[in-house]
C-alpha positions, 0 to 999 in steps of 0.5 A: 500500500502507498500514499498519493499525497503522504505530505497530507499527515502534517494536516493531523497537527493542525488543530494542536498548533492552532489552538497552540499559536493561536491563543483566545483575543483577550477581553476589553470589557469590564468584569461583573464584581460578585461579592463572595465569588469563592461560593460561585467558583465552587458551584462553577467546578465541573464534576467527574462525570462531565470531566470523562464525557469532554475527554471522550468527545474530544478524543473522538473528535481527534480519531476523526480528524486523523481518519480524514487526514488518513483519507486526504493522503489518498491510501491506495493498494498497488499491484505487481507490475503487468505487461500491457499487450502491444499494438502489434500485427493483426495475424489470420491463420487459416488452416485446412481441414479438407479429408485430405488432412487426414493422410498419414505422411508426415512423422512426428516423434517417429511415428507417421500420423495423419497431417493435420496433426503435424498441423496442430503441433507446430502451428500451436507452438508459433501462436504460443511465440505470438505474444503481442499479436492479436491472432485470429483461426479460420478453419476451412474445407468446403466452406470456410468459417471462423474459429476464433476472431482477432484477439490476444487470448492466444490460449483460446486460439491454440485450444480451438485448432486443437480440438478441430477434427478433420472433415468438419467443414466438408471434404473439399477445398474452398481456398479462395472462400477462407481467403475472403473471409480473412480479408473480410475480417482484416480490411477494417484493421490498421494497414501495415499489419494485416497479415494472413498465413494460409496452410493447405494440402490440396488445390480450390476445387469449390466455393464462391470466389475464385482464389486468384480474385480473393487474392487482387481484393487482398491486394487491393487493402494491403493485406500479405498472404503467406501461404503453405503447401504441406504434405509428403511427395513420397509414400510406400504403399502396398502394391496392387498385385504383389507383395511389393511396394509402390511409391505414390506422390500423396501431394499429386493434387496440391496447386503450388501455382496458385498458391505460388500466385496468391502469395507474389500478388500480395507481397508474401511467399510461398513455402513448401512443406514435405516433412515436419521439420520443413513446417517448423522451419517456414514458421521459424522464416515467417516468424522472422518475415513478420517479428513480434514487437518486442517494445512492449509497456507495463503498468500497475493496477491502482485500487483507491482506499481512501473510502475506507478512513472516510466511512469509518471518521463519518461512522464514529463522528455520528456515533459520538454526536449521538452519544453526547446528544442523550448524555446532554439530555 
């Protein structure tokens, strides 16, 4: 606790140095002669009871002056020193969730798992290193739709990809729809940090807007589109006829292209992922293309206690008016 005006506690002396300094005027008047006066000066001596009664007024009129000193110093309750969030980029991940994510050709931790599970993994470790960005998830398969709008609550954002499953925005890939809704999302934003990072497996083979034109609208509002193309190009599969193996390319369907397109017409790039490792590099690059700001602010939350002194001077200032009230009766 601390005091915004600690000077203030000189005021508790002030009516012991005024009634010290500032002695009653004397009087000019003439006196009244009584004769016999040592009768009336014993009749004028306070009794014991009355004695008690001004000591207890006087010393609850002191306790009162304190509290109200105590409540001009401002006491307030300060907290421990807190980052403020920064007005850092405005960051869209749009993330594919199309039946195609569910291919197992990626290893993670030795063990080949489906992709959108790589995905997951090394997507949730950037969010996490976004602190200061307000980050926003856009899921999308046939129809693309928003997770998680812009915020800084990176804990909500990560948790939402998490619990996402494959197939639950349809089987298809409608790029250029999550393309749009992240323009949508971003064009009311400040222009120098809008930015979307796309991630997908397959090519645009539905929705309402072509690809190539969501990225011109993007362009158009200064928005930067990263894109990702992920998935293996090599899988051993078990031969037709035979015991033997075969080899297939599990990206066949991938449109590099496109994404190559979307990417040079808003001044972002192109990464292609084959293997885990290769997506935790390109959002190690993006990381760097797009840095978090680091200069962030801090401040102290402040709670006002001068209501508390205040309160209790006015309850025991009525409580002691009271008291005297019935004793003088």
């Amino acid at each position: 606790m601390e005091f915004a005006w600690p000077w203030a506690a000189l005021l508790i002396l002030a009516p012991w140095a005024a009634r010290r300094w500032w002695r009653p005027a004397k009087s000019t008047r003439g006196a009244l002669v009584v004769p016999e006066f040592a009768r009336f000066e014993s009749a004028m001596q306070p009794t014991s009871g009355v004695t008690k009664r001004a000591t207890r007024r006087l010393a609850a009129l002191w306790v009162v002056w304190v509290l109200l000193v105590l409540a001009l110093m401002q006491p307030r309750e300060v907290g421990e020193v807190l980052p403020l969030p920064t007005s850092g980029r405005d960051l869209m991940l749009a993330v594919d969730i199309s039946g195609s994510m569910s291919t197992e050709d990626l290893a993670l931790d030795g063990d080949l798992v489906d992709r959108l599970t790589v995905v997951k993994t090394v997507v949730e470790d950037f969010v996490e290193r976004r602190e200061g960005d307000r980050v926003g998830l856009i899921l999308f398969g046939t129809y693309a739709y928003l997770q998680a709008p812009l915020t800084f609550d990176l804990a909500t954002v990560r948790e939402l990809l998490r619990q996402a499953p494959v197939g639950i925005a349809g089987g298809k890939t409608a790029i250029g729809d999550a393309i749009g809704l992240a323009v949508k999302r971003l064009r009311d934003r400040p222009v120098e940090s809008r930015v979307v990072v796309l991630l997908t497996d397959g090519s645009n083979n539905i929705g309402e807007i072509e690809p190539r034109r969501a990225a011109e609208i993007a362009r158009e509002l200064g928005i930067r589109i990263h894109t990702i193309g992920v998935g293996s190009d090599r899988l051993a599969m078990p031969a037709t006829f035979g015991s033997g193996r075969r080899l297939v390319n599990p990206s066949a369907d991938l449109d590099e292209g496109t994404l190559t397109t979307i990417a040079e017409r808003t001044g972002g790039q192109y990464f292609r992922a084959e293997d885990t490792s290769s997506l935790r590099s390109i959002y190690a690059v993006i990381e760097d293309l797009e840095p978090v700001e680091t200069n962030r602010g801090s401040f102290r939350p402040v709670r006002d206690l001068f209501y508390f002194p205040l309160a209790a001077a006015l309850v025991i200032f009525l409580l002691s008016s009271l008291v005297m009230a019935r004793s003088d009766d």
